[in-house]
N, CA and C atoms as an extended XYZ file, in Angstrom:
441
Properties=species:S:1:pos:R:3:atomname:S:1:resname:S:1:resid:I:1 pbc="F F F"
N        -5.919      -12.729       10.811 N   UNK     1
C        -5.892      -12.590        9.362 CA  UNK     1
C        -6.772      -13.686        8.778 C   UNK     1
N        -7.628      -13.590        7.776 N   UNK     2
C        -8.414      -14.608        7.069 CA  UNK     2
C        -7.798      -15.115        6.713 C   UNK     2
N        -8.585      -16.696        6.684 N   UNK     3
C        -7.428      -17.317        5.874 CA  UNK     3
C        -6.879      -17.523        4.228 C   UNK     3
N        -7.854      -16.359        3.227 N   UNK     4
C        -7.656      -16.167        2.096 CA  UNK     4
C        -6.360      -15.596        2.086 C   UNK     4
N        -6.334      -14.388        2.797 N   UNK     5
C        -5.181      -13.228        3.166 CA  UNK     5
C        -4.167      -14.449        3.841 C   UNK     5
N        -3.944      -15.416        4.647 N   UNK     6
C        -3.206      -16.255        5.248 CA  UNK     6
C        -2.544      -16.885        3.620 C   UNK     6
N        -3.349      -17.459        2.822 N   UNK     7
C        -2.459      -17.726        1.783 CA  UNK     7
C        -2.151      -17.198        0.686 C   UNK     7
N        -2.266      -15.976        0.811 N   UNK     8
C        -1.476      -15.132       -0.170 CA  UNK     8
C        -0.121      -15.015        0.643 C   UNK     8
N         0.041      -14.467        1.876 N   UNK     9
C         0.893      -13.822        2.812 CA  UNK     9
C         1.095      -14.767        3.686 C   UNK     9
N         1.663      -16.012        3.741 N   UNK    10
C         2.594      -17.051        4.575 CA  UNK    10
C         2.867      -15.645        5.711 C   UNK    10
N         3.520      -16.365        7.171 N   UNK    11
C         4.453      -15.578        8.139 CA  UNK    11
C         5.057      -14.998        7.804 C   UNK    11
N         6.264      -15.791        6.607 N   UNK    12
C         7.627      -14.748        6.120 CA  UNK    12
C         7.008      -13.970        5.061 C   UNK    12
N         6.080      -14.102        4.406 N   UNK    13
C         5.856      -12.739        3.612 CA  UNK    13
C         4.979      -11.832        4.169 C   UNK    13
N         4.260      -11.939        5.484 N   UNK    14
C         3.669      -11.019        6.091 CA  UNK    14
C         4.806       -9.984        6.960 C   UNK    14
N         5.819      -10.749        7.240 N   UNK    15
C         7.068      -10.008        7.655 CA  UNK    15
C         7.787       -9.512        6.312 C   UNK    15
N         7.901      -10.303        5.400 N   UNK    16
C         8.382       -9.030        4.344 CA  UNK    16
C         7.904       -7.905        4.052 C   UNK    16
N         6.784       -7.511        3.967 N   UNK    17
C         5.560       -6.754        3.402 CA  UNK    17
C         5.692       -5.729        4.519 C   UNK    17
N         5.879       -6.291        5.728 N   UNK    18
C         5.691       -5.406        6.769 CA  UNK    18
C         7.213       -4.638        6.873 C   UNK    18
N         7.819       -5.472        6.479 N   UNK    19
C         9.524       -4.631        6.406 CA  UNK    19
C         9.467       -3.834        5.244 C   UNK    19
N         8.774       -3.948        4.339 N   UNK    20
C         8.938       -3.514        2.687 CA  UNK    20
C         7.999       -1.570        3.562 C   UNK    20
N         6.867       -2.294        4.059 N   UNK    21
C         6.394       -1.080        4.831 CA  UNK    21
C         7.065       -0.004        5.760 C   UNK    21
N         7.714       -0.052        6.524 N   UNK    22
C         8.737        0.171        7.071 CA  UNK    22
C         9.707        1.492        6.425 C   UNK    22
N        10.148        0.329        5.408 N   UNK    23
C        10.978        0.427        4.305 CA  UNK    23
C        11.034        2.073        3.498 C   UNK    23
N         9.826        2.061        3.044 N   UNK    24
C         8.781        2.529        2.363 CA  UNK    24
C         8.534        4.115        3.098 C   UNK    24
N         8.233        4.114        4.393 N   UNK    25
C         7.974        5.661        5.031 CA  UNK    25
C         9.037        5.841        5.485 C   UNK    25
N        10.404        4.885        5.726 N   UNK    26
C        11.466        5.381        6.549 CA  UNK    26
C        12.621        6.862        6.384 C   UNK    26
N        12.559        7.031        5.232 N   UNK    27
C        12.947        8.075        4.587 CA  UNK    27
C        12.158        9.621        3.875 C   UNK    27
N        10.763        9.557        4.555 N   UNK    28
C         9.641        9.859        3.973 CA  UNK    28
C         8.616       10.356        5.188 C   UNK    28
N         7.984       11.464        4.924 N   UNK    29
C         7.278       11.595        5.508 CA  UNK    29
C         5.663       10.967        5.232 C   UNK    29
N         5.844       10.357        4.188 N   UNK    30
C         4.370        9.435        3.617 CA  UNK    30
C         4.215        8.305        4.876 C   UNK    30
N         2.772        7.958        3.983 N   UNK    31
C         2.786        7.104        5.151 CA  UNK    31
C         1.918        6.253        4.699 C   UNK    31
N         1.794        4.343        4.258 N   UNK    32
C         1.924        3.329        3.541 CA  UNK    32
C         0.571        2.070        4.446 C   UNK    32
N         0.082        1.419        3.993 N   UNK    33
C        -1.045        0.749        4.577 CA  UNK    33
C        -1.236        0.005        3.320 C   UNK    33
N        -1.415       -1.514        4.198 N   UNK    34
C        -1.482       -2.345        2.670 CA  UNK    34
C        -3.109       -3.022        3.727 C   UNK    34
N        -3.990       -3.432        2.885 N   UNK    35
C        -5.053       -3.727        3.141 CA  UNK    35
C        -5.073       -5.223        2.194 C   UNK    35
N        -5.836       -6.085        2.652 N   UNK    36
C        -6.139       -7.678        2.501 CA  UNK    36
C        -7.470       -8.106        2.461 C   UNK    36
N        -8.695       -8.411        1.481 N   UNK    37
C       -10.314       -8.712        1.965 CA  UNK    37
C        -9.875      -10.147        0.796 C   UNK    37
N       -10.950      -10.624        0.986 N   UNK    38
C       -11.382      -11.358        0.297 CA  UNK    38
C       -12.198      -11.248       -0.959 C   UNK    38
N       -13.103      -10.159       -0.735 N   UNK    39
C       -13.640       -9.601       -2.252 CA  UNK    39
C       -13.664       -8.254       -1.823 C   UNK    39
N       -13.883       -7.248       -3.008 N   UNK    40
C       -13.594       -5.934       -3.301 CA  UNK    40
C       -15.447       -5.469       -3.103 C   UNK    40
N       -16.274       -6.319       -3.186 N   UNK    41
C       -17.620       -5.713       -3.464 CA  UNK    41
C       -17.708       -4.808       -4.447 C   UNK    41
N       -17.420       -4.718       -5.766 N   UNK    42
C       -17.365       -3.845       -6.611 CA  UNK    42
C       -16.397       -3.527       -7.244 C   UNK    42
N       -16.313       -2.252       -7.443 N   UNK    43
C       -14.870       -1.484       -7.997 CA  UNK    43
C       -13.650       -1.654       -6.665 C   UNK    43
N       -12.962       -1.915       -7.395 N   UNK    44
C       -11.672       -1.681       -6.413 CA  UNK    44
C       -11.017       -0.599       -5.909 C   UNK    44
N       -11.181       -0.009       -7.041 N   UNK    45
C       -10.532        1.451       -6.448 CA  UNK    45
C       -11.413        2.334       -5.723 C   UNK    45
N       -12.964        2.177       -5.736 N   UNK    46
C       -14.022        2.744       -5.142 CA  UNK    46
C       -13.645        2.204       -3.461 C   UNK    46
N       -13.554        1.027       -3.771 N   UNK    47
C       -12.955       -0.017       -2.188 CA  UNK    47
C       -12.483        0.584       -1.494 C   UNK    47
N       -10.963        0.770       -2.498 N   UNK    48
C        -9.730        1.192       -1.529 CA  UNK    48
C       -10.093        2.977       -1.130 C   UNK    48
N       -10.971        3.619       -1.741 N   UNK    49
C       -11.271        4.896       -1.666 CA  UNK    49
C       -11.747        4.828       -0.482 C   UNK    49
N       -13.154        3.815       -0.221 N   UNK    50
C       -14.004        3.852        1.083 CA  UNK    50
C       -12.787        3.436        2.349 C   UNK    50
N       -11.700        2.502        2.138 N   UNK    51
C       -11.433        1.779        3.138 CA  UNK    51
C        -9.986        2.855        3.822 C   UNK    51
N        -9.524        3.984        2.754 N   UNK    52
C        -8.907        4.854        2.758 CA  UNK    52
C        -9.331        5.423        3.774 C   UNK    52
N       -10.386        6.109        3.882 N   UNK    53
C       -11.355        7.183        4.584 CA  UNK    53
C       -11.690        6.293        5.569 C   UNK    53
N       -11.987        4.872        6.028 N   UNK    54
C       -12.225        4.498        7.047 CA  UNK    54
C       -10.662        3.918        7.742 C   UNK    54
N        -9.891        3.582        7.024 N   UNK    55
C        -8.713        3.399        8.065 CA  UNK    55
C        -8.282        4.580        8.638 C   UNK    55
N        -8.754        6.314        8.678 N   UNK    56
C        -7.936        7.042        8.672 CA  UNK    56
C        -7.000        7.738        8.279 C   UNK    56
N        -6.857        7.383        6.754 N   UNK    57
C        -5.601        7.584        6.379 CA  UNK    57
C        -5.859        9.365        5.559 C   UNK    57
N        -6.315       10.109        5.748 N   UNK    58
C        -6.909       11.145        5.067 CA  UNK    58
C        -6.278       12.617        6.017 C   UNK    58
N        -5.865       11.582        7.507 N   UNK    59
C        -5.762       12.210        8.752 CA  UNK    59
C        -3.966       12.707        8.320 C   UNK    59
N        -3.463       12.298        7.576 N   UNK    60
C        -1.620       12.892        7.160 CA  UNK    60
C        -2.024       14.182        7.208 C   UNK    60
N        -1.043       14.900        7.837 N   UNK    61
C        -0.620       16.645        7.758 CA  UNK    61
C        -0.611       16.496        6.287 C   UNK    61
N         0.531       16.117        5.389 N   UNK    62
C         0.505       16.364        4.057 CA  UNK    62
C        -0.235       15.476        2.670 C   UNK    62
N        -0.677       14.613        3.696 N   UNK    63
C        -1.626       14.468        2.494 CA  UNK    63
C        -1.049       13.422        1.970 C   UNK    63
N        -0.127       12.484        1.993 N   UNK    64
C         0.527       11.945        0.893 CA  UNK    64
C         0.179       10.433        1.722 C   UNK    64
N        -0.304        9.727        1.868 N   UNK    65
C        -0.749        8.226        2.295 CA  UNK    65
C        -1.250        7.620        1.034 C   UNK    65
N        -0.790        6.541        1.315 N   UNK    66
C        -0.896        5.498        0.311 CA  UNK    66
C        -1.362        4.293        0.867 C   UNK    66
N        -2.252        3.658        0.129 N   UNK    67
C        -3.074        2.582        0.421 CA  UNK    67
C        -2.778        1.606       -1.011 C   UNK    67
N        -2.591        0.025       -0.442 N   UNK    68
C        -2.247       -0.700       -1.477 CA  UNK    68
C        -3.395       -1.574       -1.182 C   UNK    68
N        -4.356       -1.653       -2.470 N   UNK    69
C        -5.274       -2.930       -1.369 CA  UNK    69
C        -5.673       -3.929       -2.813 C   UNK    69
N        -5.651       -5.321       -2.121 N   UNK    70
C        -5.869       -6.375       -2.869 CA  UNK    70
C        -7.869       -7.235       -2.114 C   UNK    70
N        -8.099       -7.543       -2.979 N   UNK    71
C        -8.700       -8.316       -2.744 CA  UNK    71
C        -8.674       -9.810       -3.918 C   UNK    71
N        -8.214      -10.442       -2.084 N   UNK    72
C        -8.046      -11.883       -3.057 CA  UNK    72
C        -8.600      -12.662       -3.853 C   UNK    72
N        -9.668      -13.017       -3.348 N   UNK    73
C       -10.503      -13.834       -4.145 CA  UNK    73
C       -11.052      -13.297       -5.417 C   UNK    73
N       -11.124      -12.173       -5.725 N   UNK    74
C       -12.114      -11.604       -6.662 CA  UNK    74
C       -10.433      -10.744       -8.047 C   UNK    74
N        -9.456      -11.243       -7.056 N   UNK    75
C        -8.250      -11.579       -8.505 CA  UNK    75
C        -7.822       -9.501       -8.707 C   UNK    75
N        -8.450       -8.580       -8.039 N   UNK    76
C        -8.449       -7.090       -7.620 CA  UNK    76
C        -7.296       -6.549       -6.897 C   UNK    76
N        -6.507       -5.669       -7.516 N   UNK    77
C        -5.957       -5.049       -6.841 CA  UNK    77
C        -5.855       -3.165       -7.546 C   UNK    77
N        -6.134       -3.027       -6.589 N   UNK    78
C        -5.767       -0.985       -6.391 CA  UNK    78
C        -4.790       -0.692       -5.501 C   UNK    78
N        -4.460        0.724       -6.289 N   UNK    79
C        -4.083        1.898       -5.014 CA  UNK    79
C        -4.405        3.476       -5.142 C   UNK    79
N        -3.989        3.464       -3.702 N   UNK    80
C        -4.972        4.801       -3.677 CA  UNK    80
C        -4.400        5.665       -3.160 C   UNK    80
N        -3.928        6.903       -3.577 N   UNK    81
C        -2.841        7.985       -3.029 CA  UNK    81
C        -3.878        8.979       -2.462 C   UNK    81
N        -3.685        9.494       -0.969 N   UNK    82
C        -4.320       11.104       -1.141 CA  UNK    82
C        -3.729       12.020       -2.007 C   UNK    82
N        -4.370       13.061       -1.865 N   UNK    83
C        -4.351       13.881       -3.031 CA  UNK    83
C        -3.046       15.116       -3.270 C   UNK    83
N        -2.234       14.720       -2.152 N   UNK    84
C        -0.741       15.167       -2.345 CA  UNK    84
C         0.087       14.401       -3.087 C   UNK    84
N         0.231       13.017       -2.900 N   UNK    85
C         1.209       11.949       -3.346 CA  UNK    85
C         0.217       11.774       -4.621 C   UNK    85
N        -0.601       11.756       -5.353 N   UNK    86
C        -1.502       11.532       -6.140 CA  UNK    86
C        -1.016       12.560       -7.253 C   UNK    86
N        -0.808       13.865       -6.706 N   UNK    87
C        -0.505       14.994       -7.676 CA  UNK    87
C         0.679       14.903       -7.914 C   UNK    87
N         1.089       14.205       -7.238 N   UNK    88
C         2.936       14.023       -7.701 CA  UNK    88
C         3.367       13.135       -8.328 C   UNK    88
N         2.645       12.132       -8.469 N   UNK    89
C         3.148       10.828       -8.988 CA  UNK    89
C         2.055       10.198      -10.540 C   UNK    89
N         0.812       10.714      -10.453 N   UNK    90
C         0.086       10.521      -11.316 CA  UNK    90
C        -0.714        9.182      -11.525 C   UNK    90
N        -1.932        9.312      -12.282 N   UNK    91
C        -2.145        7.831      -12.537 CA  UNK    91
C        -1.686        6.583      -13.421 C   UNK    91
N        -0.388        7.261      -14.379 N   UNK    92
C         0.283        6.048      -14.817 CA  UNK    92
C         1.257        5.415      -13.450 C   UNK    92
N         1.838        6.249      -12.884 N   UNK    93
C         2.847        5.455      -11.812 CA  UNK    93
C         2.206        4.175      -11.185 C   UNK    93
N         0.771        4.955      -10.541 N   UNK    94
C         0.177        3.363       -9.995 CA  UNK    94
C        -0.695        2.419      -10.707 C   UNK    94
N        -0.989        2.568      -12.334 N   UNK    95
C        -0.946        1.874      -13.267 CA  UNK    95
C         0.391        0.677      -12.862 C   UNK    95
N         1.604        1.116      -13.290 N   UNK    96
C         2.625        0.521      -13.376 CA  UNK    96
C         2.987       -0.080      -12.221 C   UNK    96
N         2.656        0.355      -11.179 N   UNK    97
C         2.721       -0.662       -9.714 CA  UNK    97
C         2.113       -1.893       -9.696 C   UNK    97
N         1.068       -1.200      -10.413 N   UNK    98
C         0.077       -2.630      -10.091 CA  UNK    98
C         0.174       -3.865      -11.190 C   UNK    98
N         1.052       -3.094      -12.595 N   UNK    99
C         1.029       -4.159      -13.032 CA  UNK    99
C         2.455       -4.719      -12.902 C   UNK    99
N         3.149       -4.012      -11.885 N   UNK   100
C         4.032       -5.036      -11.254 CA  UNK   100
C         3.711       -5.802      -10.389 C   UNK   100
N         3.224       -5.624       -9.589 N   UNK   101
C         2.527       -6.561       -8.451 CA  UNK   101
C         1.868       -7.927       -9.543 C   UNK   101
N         0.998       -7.157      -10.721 N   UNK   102
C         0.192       -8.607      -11.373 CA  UNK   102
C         1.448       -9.724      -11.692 C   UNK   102
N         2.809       -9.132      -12.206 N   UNK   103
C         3.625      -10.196      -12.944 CA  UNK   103
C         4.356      -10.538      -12.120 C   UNK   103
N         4.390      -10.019      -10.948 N   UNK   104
C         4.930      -11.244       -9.376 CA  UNK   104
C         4.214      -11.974       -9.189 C   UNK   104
N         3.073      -11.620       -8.907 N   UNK   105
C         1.640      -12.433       -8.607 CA  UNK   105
C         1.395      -13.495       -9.640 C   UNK   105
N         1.838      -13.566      -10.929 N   UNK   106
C         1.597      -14.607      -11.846 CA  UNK   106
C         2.350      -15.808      -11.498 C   UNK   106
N         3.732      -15.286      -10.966 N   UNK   107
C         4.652      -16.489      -10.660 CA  UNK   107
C         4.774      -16.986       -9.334 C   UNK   107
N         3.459      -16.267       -8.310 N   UNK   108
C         3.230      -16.873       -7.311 CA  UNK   108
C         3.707      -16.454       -6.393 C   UNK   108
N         4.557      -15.071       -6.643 N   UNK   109
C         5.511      -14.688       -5.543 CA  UNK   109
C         4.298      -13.268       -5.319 C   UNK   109
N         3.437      -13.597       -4.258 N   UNK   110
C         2.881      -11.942       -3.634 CA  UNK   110
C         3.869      -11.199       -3.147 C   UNK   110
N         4.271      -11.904       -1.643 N   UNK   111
C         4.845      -10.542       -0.616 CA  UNK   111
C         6.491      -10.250       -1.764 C   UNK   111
N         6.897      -10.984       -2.679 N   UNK   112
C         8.169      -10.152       -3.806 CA  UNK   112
C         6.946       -9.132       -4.277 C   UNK   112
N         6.081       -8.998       -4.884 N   UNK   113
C         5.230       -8.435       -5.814 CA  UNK   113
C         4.823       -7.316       -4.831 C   UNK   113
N         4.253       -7.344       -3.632 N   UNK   114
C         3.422       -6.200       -2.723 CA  UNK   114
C         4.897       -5.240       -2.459 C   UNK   114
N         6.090       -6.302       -2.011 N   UNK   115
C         7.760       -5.675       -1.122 CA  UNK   115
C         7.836       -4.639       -2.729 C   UNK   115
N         7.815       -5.110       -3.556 N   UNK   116
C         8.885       -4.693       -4.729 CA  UNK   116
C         8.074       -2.900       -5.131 C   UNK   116
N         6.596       -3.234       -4.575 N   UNK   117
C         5.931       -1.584       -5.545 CA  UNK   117
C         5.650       -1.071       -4.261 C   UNK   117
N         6.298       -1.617       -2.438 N   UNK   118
C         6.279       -0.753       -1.655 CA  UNK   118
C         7.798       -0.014       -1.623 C   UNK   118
N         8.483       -0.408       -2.274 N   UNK   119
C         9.967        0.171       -2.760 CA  UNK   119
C         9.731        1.652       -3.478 C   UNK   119
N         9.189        1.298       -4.557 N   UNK   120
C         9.454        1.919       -5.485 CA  UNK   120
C         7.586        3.150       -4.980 C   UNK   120
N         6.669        2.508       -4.474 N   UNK   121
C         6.193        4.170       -3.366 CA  UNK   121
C         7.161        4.766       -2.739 C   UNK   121
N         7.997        4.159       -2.229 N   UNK   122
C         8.467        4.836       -0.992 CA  UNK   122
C         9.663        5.815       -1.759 C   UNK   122
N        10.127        4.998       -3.156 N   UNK   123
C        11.195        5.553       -3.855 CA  UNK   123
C        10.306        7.452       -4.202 C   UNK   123
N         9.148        7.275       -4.483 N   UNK   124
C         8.387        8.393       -4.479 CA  UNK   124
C         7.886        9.604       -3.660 C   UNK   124
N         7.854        8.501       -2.557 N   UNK   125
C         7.746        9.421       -1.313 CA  UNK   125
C         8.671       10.180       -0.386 C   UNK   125
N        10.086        9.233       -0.778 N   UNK   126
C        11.366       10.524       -0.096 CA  UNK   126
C        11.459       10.958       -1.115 C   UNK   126
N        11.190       11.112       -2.394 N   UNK   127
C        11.356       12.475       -3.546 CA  UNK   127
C        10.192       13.345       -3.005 C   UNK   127
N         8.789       13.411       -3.186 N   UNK   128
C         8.096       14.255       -3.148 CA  UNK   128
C         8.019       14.746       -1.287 C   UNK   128
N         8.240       14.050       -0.666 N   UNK   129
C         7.608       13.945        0.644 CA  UNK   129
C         8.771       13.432        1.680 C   UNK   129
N        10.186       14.219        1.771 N   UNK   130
C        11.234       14.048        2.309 CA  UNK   130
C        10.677       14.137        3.780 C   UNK   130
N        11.277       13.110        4.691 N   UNK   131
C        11.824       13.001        5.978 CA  UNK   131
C        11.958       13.967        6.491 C   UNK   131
N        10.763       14.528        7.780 N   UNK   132
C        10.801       16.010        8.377 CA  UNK   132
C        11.794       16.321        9.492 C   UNK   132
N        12.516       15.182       10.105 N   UNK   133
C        13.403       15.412       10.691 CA  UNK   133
C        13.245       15.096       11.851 C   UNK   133
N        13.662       15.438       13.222 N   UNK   134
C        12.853       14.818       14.493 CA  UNK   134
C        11.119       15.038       14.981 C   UNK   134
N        10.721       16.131       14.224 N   UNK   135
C         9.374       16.374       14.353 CA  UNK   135
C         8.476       15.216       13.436 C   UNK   135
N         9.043       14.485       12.743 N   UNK   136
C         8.421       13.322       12.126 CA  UNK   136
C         8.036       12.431       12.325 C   UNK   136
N         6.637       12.082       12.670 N   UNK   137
C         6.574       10.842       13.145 CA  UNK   137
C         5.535        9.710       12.543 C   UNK   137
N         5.520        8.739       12.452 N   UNK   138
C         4.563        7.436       12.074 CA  UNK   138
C         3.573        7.706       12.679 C   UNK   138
N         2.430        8.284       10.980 N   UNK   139
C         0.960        9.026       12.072 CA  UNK   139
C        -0.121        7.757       11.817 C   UNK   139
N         0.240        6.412       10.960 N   UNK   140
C        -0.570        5.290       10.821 CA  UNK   140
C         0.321        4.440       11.281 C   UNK   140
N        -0.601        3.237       11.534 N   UNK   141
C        -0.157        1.669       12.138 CA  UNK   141
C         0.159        1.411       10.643 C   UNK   141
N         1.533        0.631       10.944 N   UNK   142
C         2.036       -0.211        9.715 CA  UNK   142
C         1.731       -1.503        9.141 C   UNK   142
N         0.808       -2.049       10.192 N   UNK   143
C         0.179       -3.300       10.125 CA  UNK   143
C        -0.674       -3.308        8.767 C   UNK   143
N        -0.561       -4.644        8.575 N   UNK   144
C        -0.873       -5.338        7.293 CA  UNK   144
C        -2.867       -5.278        7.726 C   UNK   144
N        -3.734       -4.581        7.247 N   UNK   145
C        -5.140       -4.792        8.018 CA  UNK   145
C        -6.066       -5.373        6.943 C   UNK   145
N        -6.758       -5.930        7.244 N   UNK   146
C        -7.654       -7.263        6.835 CA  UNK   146
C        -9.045       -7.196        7.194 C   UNK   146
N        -9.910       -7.311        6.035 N   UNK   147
C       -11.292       -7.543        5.920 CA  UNK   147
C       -11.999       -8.380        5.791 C   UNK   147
């Protein structure tokens, strides 16, 4: 992990984040990826669009993956739903994520701020995108991935 991404995300909040992840698809057939750079090179949401399509995440049977991505240094954060979880939830919902994440992030608390709007995806994703049952399985790495 860089060490920009190292001090946003201490050990215990790289383990929160990663439990908040967890968390998040456990009830759900979605499926959750939080991404970490140092700058966005541009638009952010253009970012998280490109880095969407290169982590794989496009590859869900239903479509519903979610990408949370910050870039630190450049003060950026997006997210980016495919176009199942996207049609269900809209672009105020992840408006409002993110500006929860900003007013954790003001008081210094990231992995409360990243844990708290991977809750409330995931609160989205066993509504739209219920738990398929034993045929269900974790089709992305849950790992925290870094640029």
């Amino acid at each position: 992990m860089s060490e920009t991404a190292k001090k946003l995300l201490d050990a215990a909040g790289q383990k929160a984040v990663l439990q908040a992840i967890k968390q998040a698809e456990a009830a759900s057939s979605g499926e959750v990826r939080v991404h970490l750079e140092d700058y966005s090179r541009g638009d952010a949401l253009a970012r998280a669009a490109f880095l969407f399509n290169k982590l794989g995440m496009r590859n869900t049977i239903a479509r519903n993956g979610v990408l949370l991505y910050i870039a630190v240094k450049d003060h950026q954060i997006s997210i980016y739903g495919d176009e199942g979880i996207d049609a269900a939830v809209g672009k105020a919902f992840w408006e409002a994520e993110i500006a929860l994440m900003v007013t954790h992030f003001k008081q210094g608390d990231y992995a409360g701020g990243i844990s708290k709007a991977l809750e409330q995806i995931g609160d989205k994703l066993r509504i739209y995108f219920p738990h398929q049952g034993t045929n269900d399985q974790n089709e992305l790495s849950d790992e925290i991935s870094v640029g």
